[in-house]
C-alpha positions as CSV (number, residue, x, y, z in Angstrom):
1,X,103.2,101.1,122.0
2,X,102.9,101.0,117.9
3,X,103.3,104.0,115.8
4,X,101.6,104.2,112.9
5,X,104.6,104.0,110.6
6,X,104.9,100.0,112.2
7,X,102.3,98.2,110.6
8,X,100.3,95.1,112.4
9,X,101.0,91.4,111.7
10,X,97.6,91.5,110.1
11,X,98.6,94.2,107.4
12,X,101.8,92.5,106.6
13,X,99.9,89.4,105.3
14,X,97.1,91.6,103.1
15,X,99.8,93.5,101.6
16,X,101.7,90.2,100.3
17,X,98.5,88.5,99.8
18,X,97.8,91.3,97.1
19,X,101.3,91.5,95.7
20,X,101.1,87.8,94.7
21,X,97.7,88.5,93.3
22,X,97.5,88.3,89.4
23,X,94.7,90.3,89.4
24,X,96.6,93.1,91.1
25,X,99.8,93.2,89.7
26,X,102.5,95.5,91.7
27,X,103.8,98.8,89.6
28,X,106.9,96.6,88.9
29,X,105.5,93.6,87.9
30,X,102.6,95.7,85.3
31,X,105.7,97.8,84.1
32,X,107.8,94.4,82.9
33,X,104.5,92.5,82.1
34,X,103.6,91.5,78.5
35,X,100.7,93.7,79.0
36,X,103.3,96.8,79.9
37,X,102.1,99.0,76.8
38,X,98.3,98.4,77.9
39,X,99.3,99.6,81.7
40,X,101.1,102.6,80.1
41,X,98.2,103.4,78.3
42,X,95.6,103.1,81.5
43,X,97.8,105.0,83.5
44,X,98.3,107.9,80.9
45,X,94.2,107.9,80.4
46,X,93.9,108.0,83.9
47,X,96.3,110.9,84.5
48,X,94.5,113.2,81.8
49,X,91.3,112.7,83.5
50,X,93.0,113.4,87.2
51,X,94.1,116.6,85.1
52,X,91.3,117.2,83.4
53,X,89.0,117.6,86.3
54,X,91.4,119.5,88.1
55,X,92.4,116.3,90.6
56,X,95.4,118.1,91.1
57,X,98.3,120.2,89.8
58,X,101.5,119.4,88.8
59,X,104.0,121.7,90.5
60,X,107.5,121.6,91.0
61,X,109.3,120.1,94.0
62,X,111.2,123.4,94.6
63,X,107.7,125.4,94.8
64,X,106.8,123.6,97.6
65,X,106.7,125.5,100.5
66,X,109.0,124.2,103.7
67,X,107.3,121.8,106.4
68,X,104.8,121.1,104.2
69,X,103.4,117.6,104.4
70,X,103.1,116.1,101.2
71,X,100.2,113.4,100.2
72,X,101.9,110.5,98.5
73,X,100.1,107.8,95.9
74,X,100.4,105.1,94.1
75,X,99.0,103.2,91.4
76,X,96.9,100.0,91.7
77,X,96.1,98.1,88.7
78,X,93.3,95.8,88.2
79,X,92.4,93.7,85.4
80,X,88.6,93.6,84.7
């Protein structure tokens, strides 16, 4: 029987088939990329718009209330 935190063979090979794609460079790789200042500036534009239309709050950590499942994200970059 598979939970769902045990991913399948078949997601194990998408997930490296995208981390070795230049087009979709992992957070570490766009973060230590000669193109590191333009990443910092999508992801800042793209966090003032999540703000701006009310996406979501920023709240502190110790305001969360107990048992409380938290959504995680994460970024993708793509170059167009």
């Amino acid at each position: 029987m598979r939970t769902r935190d045990q991913p399948t063979r078949e997601r194990k090979k998408w997930v490296l088939a995208i981390e070795s794609d230049p087009d979709h460079p992992t957070d570490k790789q766009a973060r230590n990329s000669p193109e590191a200042t333009g990443w910092a500036t999508a992801r800042e534009r793209e966090r003032d718009q999540l703000v701006k239309y009310r996406v979501f709050t920023k709240i502190k950590k110790s305001d969360i209330p107990e048992n409380t499942k938290i959504v995680d994200t994460k970024w993708v970059y793509t170059i167009k």
